[in-house]
Backbone as CSV, one residue per row, in Angstrom:
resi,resn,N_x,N_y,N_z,CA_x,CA_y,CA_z,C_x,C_y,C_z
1,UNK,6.446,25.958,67.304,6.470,26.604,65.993,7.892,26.616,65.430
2,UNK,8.812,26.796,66.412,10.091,27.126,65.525,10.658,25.626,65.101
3,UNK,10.443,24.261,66.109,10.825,22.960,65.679,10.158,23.126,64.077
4,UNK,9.289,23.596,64.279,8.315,22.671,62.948,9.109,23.686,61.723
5,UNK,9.258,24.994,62.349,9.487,26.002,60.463,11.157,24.894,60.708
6,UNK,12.105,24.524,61.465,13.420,24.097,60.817,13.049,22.421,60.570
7,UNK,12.642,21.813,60.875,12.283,20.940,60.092,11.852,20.603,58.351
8,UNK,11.110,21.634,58.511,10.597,22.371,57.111,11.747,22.851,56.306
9,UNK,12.655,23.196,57.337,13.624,24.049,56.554,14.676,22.216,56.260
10,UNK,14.806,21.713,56.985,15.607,20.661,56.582,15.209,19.828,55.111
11,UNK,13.588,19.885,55.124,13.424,18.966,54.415,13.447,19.942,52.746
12,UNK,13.419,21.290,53.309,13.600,22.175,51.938,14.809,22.104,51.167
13,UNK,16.197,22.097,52.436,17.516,21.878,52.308,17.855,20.539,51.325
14,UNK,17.213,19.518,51.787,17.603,18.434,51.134,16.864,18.137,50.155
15,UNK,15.773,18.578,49.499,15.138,18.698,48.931,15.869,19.688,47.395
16,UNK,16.868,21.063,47.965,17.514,21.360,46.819,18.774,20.756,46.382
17,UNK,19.086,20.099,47.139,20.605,19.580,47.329,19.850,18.691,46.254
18,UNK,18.610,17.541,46.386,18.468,16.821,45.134,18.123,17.165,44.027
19,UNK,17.328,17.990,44.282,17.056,18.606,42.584,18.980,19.276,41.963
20,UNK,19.473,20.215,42.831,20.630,20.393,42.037,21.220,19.050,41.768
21,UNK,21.383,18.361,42.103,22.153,16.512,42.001,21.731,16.554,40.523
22,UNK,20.666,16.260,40.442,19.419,16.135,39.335,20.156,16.483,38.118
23,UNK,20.228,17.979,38.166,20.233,18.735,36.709,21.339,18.106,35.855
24,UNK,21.418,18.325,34.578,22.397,17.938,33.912,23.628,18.944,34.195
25,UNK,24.646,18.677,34.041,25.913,19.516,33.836,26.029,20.424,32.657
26,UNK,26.147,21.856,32.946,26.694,22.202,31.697,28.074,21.837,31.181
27,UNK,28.416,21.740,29.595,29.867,21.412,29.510,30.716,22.484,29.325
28,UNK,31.447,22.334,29.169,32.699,23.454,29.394,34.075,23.011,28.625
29,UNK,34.678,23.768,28.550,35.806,23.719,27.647,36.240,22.675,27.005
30,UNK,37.413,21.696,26.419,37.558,21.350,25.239,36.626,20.087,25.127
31,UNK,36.195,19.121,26.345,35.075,18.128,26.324,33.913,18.690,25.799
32,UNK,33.568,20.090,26.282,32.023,20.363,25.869,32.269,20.774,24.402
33,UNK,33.176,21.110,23.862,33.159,21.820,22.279,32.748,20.462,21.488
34,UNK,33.949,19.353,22.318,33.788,18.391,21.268,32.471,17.550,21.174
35,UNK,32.029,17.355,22.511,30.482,16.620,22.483,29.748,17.366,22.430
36,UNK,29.852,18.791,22.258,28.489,19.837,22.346,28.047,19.737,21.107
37,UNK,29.174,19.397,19.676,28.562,19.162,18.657,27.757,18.176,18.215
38,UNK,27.945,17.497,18.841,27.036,15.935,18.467,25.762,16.379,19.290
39,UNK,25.623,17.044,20.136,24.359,17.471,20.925,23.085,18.473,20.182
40,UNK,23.878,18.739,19.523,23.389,19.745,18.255,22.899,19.494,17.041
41,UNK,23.427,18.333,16.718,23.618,17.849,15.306,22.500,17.178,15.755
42,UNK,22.472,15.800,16.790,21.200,15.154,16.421,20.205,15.387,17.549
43,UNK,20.541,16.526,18.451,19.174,17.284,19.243,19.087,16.085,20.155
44,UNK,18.531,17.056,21.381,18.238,16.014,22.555,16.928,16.654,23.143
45,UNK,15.666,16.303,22.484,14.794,17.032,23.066,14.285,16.238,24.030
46,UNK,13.949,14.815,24.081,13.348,14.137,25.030,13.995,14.815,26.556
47,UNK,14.879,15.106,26.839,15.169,15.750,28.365,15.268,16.973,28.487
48,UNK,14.219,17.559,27.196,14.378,19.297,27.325,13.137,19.357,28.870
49,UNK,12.288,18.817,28.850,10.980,18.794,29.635,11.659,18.115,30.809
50,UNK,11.915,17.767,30.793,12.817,17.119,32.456,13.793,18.367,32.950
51,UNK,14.714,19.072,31.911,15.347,19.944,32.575,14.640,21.554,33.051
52,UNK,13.487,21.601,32.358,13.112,22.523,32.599,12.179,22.718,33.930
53,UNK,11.755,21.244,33.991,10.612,20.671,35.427,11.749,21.378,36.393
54,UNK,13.182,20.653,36.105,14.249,20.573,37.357,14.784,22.073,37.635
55,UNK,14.637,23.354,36.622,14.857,24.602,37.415,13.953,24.902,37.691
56,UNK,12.594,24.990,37.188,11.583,25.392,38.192,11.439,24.911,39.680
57,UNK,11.777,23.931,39.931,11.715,22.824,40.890,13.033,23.865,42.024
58,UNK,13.899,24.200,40.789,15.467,24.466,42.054,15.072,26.132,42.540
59,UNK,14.030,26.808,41.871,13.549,28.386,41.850,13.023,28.052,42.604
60,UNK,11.654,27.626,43.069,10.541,27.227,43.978,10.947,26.951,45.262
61,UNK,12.157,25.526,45.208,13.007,25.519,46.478,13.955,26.416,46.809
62,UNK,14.866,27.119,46.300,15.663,28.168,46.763,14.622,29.306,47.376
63,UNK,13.424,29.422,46.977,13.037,30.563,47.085,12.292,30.468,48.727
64,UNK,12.026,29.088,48.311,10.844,28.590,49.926,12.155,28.541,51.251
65,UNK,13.120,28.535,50.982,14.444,27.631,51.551,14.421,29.222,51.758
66,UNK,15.397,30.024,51.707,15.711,31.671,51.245,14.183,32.131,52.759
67,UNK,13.251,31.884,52.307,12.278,32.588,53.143,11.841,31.776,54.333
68,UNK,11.999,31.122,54.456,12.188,29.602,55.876,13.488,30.104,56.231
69,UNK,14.546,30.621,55.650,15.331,30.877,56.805,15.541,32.108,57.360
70,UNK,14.723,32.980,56.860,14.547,34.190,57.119,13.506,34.030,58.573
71,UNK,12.541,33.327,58.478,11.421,32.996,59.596,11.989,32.223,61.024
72,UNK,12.910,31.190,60.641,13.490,30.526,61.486,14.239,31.894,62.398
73,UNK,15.494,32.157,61.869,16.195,33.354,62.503,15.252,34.354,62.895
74,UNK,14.162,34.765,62.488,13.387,36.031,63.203,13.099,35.262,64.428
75,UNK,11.955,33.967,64.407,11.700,33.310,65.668,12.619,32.993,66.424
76,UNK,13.938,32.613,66.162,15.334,31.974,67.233,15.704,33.594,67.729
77,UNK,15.807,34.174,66.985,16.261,35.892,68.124,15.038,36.056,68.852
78,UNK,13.931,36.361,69.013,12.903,36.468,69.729,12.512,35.388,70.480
């Protein structure tokens, strides 16, 4: 049982590591002012639905990841 929950847990691990890869960057200071306007002006909706798949995706795994390692450590002390 405990091989199988860290296995699980590995493949959860790498599993958020890609979805965070994934997401777009937010921008930030004087690069993001200057291209944030052009982002605005002519809208980027085609990857609104992709970014939103990709935090649900990073909630779902943090959360499964978060509680797999809570299970792992109860079973490895006992």
């Amino acid at each position: 049982m405990e091989i199988a929950l860290k296995i699980v847990l590995v493949l959860f691990a790498i599993g958020l590591i890609g979805v965070v890869l994934l997401q777009r960057g937010k921008s930030a200071g004087l690069s993001g002012a200057i291209s944030g306007g052009a982002e605005h002006l002519f809208g980027k909706t085609k990857a609104r639905g992709m970014d939103l798949f990709l935090q649900r995706a990073t909630i779902v795994l943090a959360i499964g990841f978060f509680i797999l390692s809570l299970l792992v450590a109860y079973f490895v002390k006992n």
